[in-house]
C-alpha positions as CSV (number, residue, x, y, z in Angstrom):
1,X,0.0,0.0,0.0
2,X,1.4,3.0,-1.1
3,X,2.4,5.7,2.0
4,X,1.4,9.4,1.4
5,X,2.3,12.5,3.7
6,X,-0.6,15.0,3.2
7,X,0.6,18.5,4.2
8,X,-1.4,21.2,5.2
9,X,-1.7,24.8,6.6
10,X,1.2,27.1,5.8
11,X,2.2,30.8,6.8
12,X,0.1,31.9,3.9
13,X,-3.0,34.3,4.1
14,X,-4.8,31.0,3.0
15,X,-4.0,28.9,6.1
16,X,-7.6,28.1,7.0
17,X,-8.9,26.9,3.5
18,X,-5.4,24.8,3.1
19,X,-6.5,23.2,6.5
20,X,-9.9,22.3,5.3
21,X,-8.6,21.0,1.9
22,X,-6.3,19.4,3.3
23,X,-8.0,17.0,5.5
24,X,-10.5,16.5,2.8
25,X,-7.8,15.1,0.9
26,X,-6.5,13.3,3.5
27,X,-10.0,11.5,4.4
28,X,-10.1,10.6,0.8
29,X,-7.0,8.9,0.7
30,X,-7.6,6.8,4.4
31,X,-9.3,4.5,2.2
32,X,-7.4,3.1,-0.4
33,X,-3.5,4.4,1.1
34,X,-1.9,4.5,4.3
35,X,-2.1,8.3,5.1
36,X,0.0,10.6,7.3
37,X,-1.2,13.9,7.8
38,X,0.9,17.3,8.7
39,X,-0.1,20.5,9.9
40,X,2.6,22.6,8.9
41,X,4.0,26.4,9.2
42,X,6.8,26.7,7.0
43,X,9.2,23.3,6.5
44,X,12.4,22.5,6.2
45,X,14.5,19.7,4.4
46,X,15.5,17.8,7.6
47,X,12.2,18.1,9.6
48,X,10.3,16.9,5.7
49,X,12.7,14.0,5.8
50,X,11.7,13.2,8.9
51,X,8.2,12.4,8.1
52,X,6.9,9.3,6.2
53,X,5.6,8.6,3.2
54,X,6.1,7.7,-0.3
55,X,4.8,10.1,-2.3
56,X,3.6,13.7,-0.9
57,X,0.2,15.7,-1.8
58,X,1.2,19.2,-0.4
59,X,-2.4,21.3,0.0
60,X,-1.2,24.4,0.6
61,X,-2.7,27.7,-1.1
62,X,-0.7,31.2,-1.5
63,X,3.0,32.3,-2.2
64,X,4.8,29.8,0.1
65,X,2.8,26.6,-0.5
66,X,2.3,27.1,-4.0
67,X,4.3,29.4,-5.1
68,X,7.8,28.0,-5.3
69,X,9.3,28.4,-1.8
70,X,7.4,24.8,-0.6
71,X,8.3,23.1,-4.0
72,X,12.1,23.8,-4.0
73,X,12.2,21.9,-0.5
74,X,10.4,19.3,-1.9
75,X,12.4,19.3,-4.4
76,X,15.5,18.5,-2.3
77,X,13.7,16.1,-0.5
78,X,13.5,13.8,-2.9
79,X,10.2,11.9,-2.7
80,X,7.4,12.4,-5.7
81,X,5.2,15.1,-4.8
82,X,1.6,15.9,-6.4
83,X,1.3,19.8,-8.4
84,X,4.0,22.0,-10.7
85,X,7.1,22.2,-9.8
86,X,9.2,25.0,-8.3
87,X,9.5,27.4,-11.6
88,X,6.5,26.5,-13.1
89,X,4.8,27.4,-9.5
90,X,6.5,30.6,-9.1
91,X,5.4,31.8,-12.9
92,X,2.0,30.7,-11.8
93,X,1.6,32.8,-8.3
94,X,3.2,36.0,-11.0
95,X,-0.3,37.1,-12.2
96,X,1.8,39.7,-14.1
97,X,4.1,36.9,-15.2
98,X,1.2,34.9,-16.5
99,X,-0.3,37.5,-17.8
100,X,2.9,38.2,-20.0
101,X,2.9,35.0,-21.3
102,X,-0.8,34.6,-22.3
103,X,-0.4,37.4,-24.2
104,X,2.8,36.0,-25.9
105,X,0.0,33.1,-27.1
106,X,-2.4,35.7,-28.1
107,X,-4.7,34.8,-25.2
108,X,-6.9,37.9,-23.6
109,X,-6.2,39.3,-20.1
110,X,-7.2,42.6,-18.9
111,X,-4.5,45.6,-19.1
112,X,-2.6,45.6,-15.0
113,X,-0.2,46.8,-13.7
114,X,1.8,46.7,-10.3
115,X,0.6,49.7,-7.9
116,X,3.5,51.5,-6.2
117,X,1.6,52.6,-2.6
118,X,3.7,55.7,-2.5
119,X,1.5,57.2,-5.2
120,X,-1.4,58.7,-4.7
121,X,-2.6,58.8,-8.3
122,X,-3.8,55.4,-9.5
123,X,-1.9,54.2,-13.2
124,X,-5.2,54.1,-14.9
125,X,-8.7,55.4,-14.4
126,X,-11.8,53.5,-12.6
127,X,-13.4,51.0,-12.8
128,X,-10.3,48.5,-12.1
129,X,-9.1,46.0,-9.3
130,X,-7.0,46.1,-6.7
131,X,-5.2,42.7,-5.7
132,X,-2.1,41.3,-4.1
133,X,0.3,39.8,-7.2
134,X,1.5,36.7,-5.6
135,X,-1.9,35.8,-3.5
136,X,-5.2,33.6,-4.0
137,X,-8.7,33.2,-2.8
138,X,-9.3,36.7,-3.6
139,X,-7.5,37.5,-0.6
140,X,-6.5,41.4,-0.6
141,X,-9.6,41.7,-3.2
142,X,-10.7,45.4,-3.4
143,X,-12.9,47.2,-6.7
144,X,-12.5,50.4,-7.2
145,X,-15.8,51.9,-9.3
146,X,-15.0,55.6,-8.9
147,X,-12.1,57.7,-7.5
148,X,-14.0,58.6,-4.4
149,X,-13.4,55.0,-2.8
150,X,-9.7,55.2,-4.3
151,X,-8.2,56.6,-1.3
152,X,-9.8,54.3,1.3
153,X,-8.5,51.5,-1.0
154,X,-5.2,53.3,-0.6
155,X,-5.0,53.2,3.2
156,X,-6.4,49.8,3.0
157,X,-3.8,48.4,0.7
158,X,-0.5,50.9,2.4
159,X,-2.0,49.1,6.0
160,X,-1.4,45.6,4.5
161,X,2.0,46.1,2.8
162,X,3.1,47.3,6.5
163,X,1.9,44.3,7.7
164,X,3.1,42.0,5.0
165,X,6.2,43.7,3.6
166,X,6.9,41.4,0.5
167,X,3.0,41.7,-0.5
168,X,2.9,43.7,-3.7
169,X,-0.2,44.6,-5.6
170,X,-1.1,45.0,-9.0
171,X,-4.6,46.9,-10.7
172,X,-6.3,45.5,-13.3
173,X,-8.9,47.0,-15.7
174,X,-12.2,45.7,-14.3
175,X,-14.1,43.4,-16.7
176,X,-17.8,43.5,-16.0
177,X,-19.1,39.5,-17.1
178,X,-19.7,35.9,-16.2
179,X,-16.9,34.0,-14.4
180,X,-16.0,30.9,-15.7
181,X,-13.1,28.5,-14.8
182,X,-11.7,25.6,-16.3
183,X,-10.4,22.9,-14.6
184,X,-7.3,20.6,-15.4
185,X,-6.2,17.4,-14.7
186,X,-3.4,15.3,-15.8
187,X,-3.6,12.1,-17.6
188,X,-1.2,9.4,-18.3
189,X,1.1,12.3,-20.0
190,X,-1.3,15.5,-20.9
191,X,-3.2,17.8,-18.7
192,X,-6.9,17.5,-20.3
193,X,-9.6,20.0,-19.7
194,X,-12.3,19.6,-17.3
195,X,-15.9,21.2,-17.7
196,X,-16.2,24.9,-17.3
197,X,-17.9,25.8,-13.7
198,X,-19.5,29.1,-13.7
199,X,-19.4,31.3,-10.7
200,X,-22.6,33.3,-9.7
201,X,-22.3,34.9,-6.4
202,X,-25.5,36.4,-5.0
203,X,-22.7,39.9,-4.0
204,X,-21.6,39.9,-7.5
205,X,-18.1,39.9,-6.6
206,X,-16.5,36.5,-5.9
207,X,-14.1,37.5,-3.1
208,X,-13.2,35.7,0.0
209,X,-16.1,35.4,1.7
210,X,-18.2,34.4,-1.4
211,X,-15.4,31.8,-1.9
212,X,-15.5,30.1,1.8
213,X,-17.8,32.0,4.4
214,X,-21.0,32.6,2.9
215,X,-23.5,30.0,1.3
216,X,-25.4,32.1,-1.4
217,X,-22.7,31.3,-4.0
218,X,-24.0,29.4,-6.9
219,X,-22.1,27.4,-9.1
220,X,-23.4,26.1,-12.9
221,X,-21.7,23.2,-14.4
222,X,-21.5,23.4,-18.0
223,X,-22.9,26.4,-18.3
224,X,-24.8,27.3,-21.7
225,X,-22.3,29.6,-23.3
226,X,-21.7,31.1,-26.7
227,X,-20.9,29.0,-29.8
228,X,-17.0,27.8,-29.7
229,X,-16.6,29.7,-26.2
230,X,-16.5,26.2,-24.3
231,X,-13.9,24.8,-26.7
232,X,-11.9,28.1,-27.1
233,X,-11.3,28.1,-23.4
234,X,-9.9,24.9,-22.7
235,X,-8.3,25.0,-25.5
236,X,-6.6,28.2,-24.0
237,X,-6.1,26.9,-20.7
238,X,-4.2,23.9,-21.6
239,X,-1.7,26.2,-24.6
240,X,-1.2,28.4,-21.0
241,X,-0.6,25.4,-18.8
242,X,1.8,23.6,-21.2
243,X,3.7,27.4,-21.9
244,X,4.3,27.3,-18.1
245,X,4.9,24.1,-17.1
246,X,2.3,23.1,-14.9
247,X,1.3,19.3,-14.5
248,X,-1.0,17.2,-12.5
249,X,-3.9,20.0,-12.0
250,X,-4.4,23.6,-12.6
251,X,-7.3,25.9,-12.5
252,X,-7.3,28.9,-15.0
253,X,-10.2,31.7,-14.5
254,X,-11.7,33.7,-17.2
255,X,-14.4,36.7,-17.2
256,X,-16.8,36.5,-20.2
257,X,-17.1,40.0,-20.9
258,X,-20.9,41.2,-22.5
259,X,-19.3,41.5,-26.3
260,X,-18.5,37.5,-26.1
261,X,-15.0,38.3,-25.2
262,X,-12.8,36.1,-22.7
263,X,-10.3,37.6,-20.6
264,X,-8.2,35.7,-18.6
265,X,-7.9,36.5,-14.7
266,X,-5.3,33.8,-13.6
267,X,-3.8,30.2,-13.1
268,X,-3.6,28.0,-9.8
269,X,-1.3,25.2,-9.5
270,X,-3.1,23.9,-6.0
271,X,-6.8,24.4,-5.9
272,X,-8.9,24.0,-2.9
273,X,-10.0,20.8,-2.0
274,X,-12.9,22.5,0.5
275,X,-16.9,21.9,-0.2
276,X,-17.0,24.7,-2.4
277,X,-13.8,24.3,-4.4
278,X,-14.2,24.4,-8.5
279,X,-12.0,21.7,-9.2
280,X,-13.4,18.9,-7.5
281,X,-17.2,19.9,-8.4
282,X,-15.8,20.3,-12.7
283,X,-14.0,16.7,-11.7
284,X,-17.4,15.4,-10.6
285,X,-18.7,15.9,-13.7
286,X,-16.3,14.4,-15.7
287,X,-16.8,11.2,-14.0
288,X,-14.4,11.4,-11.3
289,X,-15.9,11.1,-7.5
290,X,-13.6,13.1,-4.8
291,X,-11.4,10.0,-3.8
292,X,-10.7,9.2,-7.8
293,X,-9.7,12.3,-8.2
294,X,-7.3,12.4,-4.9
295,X,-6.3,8.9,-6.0
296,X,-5.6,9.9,-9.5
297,X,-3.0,12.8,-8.3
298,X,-1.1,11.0,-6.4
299,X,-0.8,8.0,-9.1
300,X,0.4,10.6,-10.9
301,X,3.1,12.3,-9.3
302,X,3.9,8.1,-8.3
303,X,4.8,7.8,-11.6
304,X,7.6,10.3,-11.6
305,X,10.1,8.1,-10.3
306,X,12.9,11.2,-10.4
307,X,12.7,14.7,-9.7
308,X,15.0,17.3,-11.0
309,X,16.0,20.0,-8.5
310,X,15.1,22.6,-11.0
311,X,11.7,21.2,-12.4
C-alpha cells in the first residue's frame, strides 16, 4: 500500500482553507492508502525528511505553498510530490508573469499593472481592481468603481503592505461579465480539460467570503455559453498550462465579458479541495468522485520516479 504525507496549513494568508482541503484530501485517501497527515507552518529539508511517506500531496494555497518556496524543499527532499514544480509554480503565483505570457500566445487578459503605494494617483482610471500579485482566494480583493473610494483603498492596501512587507499589488482594468473557470487534470502524459464551472455569487463579486464563508454562492456546471466559447477556453487553458509548465492539475479563470470576449484572470497550481472548491465539483462531472480524483493525483506524481532539482 502505497504511504502518502498530506501536508497542510502554511504561513500563507490561506491557512484556514489549506487546512480544510487538506483534511479533505486526507480523508479521501484513508481509504485506499496509508495516510499521514501534517499540519505545517513553514518546512524544512531535515524536519520533511523526517516524516513518512512515499509520495507527498502538499495542499497548501498562496505564495509559500504554491508558489515555489514549498516546491524547491520538496524538491531536495527527494520523494514524488503531487502539483508543478518549483519554476513552473513561481510563474504561476506571477499574475503579471502569467499575464505576459498569455499574451505571448495571443490569449486575452485585462490591461494591470503593479501599484506603487507611494502614489497617490492610481496608473489608470476607474473601474479597475485592486489585488495582491502573488496571493489567492481573492484574498486582498478590493474594486475600485470611482475615485471617491480610491483613497480608502489606498490606506487599506498601504495598511497591508506594512503588515506583510513582501506583499505587492497589481490593478487590473475591471471586466464586468460571467466568471467561468476551467479545470485541469493530468492524464497518463497530458493535462486534459475539465468542464467549465460558472461562478454566480448572489454579492456579484466573488471575493473571500463568497469563496468560503458565505453559502449564497451558486455554481453552474456546463454552463450554456456562446458557440465555440466552451472549446476556445480549454483550448486556452491547456496552450497556457503547457507554456508554463504546470502538471498534475491547474485551475485557470476567465471573465466572459458582454461583447462575447474572454479575458483571462489567472492560473492556480493547488486548488482548494474544501466543499466549495471548482476543481473537484468540474471533476465530478467528468466522472471522477472526490477519492478518484485524490487517487488519480497522487498516481500521478507516483509515476515520476525522479525529480529534477530545478523542475
Amino acid at each position: 500500500m502505497t504511504s502518502v504525507l498530506v501536508l497542510g496549513g502554511g504561513p500563507d494568508a490561506e491557512r484556514t482553507v489549506s487546512e480544510t482541503s487538506a483534511n479533505a484530501v486526507a480523508q479521501a485517501l484513508a481509504t485506499s492508502h496509508d495516510v499521514h497527515f501534517e499540519l505545517i507552518d513553514r518546512i524544512d529539508v531535515s524536519r520533511l525528511a523526517a516524516l513518512p511517506g512515499d509520495v507527498i500531496f502538499p495542499v497548501l494555497h498562496g505564495s509559500y505553498g504554491e508558489g515555489g518556496p514549498l516546491q524547491d524543499t520538496l524538491n531536495q527532499d527527494g520523494r514524488p510530490y503531487v502539483g508543478s514544480g518549483a519554476a513552473a509554480s513561481r510563474a504561476c503565483m506571477d499574475k503579471i508573469g502569467t499575464k505576459l505570457v498569455a499574451a505571448s500566445h495571443r490569449i486575452g487578459t485585462p490591461p494591470a499593472g503593479i501599484y506603487d503605494p507611494r502614489d497617490d494617483k492610481p496608473p489608470m482610471s476607474p473601474p479597475f481592481v485592486v489585488k495582491p500579485t502573488h496571493d489567492g482566494s481573492s484574498v486582498g480583493l478590493y474594486l475600485c468603481h470611482s475615485p471617491d473610494n480610491w483613497l480608502a483603498i489606498c490606506d487599506a492596501v498601504r495598511t497591508d503592505i506594512a503588515t506583510n512587507p513582501y506583499r505587492s499589488y497589481m490593478i487590473e482594468r475591471l471586466v464586468i461579465g460571467r466568471e467561468l473557470t476551467v479545470g485541469l487534470i493530468g492524464s497518463s502524459d497530458k493535462l486534459e480539460a475539465l468542464p467549465i464551472v460558472e461562478i454566480a455569487p448572489a454579492s456579484g463579486v466573488y471575493d473571500f467570503q463568497a469563496k468560503y464563508e458565505r453559502n449564497d454562492t451558486r455554481y453552474i456546471v456546463s454552463p450554456e455559453l456562446p458557440a465555440g466559447i466552451s472549446r476556445s477556453l480549454a483550448e486556452a487553458s491547456l496552450q497556457l498550462a503547457e507554456a508554463l509548465g504546470v502538471r498534475d492539475l491547474a485551475r485557470v479563470d476567465f471573465v466572459l465579458d458582454r461583447a462575447g470576449d474572454a479575458w483571462l484572470l489567472e492560473i492556480n497550481t493547488m486548488p482548494g479541495f474544501t466543499p466549495t472548491s471548482l476543481l473537484p465539483k468540474a471533476a465530478h462531472a467528468a466522472g471522477l468522485s472526490f477519492d478518484q480524483l485524490c487517487c488519480r493525483l497522487v498516481s500521478l506524481a507516483q509515476a515520476r520516479t525522479q525529480i529534477c532539482s530545478g523542475d
